[in-house]
N, C-alpha and C positions, 0 to 999 in steps of 0.2 A: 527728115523733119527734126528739127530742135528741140532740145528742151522745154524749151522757154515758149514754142512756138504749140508745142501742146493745149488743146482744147481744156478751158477750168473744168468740165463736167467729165472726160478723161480722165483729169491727173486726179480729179476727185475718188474716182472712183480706184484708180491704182494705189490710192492712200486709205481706201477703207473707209473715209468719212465723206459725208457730204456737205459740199459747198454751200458755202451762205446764201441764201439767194439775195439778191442785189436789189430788188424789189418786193418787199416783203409786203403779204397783203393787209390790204388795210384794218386797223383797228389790233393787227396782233403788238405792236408798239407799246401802242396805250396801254394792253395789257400789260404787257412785262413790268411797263412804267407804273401801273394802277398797282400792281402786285406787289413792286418794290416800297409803295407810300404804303401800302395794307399793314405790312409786317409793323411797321414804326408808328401807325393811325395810334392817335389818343396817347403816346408818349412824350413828354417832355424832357427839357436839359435839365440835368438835376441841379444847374443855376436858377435856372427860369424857376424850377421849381421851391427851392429854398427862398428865393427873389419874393413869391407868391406867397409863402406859409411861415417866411421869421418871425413873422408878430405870434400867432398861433407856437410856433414852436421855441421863442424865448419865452412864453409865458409856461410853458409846462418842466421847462430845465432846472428851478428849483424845486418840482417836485419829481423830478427823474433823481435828482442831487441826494433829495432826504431817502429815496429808494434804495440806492444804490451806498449809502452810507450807511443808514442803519439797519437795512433787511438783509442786503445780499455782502457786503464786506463781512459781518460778523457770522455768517455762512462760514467762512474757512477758517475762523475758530476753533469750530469740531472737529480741527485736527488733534484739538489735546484728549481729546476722549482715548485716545489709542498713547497717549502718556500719561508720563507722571509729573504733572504739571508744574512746576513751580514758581511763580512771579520774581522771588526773590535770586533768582541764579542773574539776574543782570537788571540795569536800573530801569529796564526797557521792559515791559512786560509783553511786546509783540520780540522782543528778541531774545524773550525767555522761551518763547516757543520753539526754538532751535535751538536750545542750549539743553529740553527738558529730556532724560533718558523717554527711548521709546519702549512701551509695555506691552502691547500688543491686544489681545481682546481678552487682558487681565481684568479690567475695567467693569466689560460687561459679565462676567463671572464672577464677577462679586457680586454685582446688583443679583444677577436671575440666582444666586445662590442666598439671597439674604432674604426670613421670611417678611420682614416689615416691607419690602419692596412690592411683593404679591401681596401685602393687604392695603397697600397705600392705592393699590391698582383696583381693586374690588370694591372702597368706598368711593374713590373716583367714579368707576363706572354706576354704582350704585346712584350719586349723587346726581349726576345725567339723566339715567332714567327716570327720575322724581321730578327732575327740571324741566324733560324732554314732556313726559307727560301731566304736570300739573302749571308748567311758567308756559312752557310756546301756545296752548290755545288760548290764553288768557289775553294776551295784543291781539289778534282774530275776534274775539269776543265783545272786546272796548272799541274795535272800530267798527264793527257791524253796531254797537249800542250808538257809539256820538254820529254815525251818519244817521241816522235814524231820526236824532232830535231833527226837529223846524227851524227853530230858530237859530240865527247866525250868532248873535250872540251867546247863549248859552253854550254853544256847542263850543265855542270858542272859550271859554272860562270853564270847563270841564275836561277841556284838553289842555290845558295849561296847568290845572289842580294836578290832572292827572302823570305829566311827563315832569314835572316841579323835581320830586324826589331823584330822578335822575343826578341831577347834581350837587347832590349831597354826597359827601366824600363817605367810603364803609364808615371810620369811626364814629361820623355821628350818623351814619345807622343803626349800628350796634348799640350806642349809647341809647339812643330811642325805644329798641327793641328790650335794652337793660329797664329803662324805667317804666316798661309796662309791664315783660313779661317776667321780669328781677325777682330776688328773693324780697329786696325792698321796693318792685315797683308796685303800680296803682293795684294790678289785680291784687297780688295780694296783701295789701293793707286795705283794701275793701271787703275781703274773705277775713281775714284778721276780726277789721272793726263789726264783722256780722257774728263775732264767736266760733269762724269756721279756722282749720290748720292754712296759713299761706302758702304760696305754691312758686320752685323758682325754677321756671320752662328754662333758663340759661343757663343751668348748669347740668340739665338733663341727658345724657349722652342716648337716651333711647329713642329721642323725637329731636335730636339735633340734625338729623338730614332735613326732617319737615320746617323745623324753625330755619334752616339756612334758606328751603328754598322759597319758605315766605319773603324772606329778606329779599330776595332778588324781584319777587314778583311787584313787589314794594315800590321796590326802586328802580327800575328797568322796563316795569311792563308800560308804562305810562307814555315813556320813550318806545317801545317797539309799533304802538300804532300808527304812527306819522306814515312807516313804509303802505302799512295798508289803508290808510286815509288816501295816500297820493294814487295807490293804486285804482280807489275807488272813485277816484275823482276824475279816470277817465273811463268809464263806464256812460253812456250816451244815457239821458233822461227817457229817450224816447222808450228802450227798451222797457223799460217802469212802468211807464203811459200806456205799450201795445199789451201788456203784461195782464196791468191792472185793466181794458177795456175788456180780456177776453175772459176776465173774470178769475184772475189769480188773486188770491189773497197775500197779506203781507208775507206770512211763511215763503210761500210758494213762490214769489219775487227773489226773495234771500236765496232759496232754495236753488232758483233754476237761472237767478239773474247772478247775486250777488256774490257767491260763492265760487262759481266758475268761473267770474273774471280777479278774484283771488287767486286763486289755485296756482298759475306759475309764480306770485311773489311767494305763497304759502312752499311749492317744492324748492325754491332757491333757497330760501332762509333757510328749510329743512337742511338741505345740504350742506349749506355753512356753518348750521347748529352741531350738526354729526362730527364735521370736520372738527369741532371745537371741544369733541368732547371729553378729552385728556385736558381741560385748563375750565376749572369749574368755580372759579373765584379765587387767586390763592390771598391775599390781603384781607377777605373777609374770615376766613378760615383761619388765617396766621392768627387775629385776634382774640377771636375765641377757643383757638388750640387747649389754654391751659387751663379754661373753665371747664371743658367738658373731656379734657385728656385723648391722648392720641389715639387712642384707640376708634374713636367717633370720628374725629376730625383731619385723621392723618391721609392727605393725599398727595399724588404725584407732585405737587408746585411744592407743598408744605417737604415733604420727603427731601427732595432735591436741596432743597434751604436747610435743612438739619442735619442731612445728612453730607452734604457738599461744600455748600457755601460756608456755611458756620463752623462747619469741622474744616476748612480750605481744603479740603478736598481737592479740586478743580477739577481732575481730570474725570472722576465718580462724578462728577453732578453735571460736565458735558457728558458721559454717555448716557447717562439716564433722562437728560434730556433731549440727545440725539435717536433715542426709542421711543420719546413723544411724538418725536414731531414724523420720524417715518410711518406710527402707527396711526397720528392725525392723517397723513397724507395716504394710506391706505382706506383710510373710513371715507374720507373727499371720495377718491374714486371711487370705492364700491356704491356710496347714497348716490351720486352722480350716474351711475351703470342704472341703480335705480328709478331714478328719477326718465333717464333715457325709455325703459320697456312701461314706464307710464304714461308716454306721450309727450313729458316735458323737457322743457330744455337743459337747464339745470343752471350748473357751472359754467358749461362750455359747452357748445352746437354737436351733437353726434360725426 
């Protein structure tokens, strides 16, 4: 007998494999077929798909543009931190970057050896915790009060009085704060004309943390309620209604209603407040610097500008800003870890 003349299920099995079978039963087809469209279910061309989302995706490209221009290019900057920076070695100041001798982590041995550096760091932090605990409950507090009023309008001209100062630029806040709490403002030409000694809170360096973070409460808090307005405005009525028939009073609404559906905008601000806490005003502070003397007012934004900037410095006032921003970005994550073994979300999903 032939080769060729060899039975298929023979020569199959002389080859180790098994033959196809030539009638395959029914429905294993479909499978293989179903299986193959399974893999690829619910994908598109990524034509078809840009086809479907250009509107959507030309509309966000100049804000991808302003991202990527001014967050993330000036990101490789802080290469000069590790030089000695000079602008002037070429007419190019990005092609002074390669021209500037390299110093190595000279830069940061100066800072952690200079003592104004570690006291610029201790009213910073000090300034935070004043702001942490007397400015953040204060928008919590104005939005639990204006949701409370009745009426539509009132509420509405109370939140307008109230976020107004936002946009007043620092110097005429300072200016404001000069003419009331000033050597020559109202209080004291009031203490004055009663035959009492005048009193000038502006130049005080003992209660300049307090006067600073009045200033912001001022002018910012009025602005932070809008988050917790919107928050509260998806809170269902019904919850109120089932609340108040079983006999809760207002407290106890706030208590168990309104405070809980707070609570994750209350832990993300927090987070983003912590993250922020190395940058505590520097333009309102820069102001006031020489009323109240560095000693009171000197912090990391102000340090970096008198020390870096004003002295051109560059390469000193990148790494001392290059220590902000890694120690900001250690605080994000650690309130964030926080935030997480409290239940909430935070910054970003566990």
């Amino acid at each position: 007998m032939s080769h060729s003349t060899v039975p298929r299920s023979r020569a199959g099995a002389r080859t180790g494999r098994r033959a196809p079978d030539a009638n395959p039963p029914d429905g294993a087809t479909g499978r293989r077929t179903a299986g193959r469209a399974g893999k690829g279910a619910g994908r598109l061309d990524f034509r078809l798909r840009f086809r479907r989302d250009r509107t959507l995706i030309l509309m966000t490209l100049p804000a991808v543009a302003l991202l990527l221009v001014f967050t993330y290019v000036p990101v490789l900057g802080n290469v000069v931190a590790f030089q000695d920076y000079d602008p002037y070695l070429s007419d190019n100041g990005f092609v002074a970057i390669f021209e500037s001798p390299w110093t190595g982590l000279e830069n940061f041995q100066r800072i952690f050896a200079d003592s104004q550096f570690w006291h610029a760091v201790q009213n910073t932090f000090v300034l935070f915790f004043l702001q942490l605990l007397l400015y953040f409950p204060i928008p919590v507090a104005l939005a639990l009060l204006i949701n409370s009023v009745v009426r539509p309008r009132v509420r509405a001209v109370a939140q307008a009085v109230m976020y107004l100062p936002h946009f007043f630029s620092w110097v005429l806040v300072v200016t404001v704060f000069q003419q009331i709490f000033g050597g020559a403002g109202i209080i004291a030409q009031t203490l004055r004309r009663h035959g009492h000694q005048g009193i000038d809170l502006m130049t005080d360096p003992g209660i300049f943390k307090f006067l600073v973070t009045a200033e912001g409460v001022w002018k910012d808090a009025g602005w932070g309620i809008i988050v917790f307005l919107a928050a509260l405005a998806s809170v269902s009525p019904d919850l109120y209604e089932a609340a108040a028939m079983d006999g809760a009073g207002r407290w106890r609404r706030m208590w168990h209603i309104t405070l809980p559906a707070l609570r994750p905008v209350i832990a993300l601000l927090l987070v983003l407040r912590v993250g922020d806490a190395l940058t505590v005003g520097f333009e309102q502070l820069l102001l006031q610097r020489d009323a109240v003397g560095p000693g009171a007012a000197e912090v990391l934004d102000t340090y970096v500008w008198w020390n870096g900037i004003r002295n051109q410095d560059f390469g000193y006032a990148a790494a001392a800003g290059l220590i902000k921003g890694v120690v900001g970005l250690g605080l994000v994550l650690a309130a964030n870890k926080v935030a997480h073994l409290m239940g909430e979300q935070g910054v970003y999903e566990k």
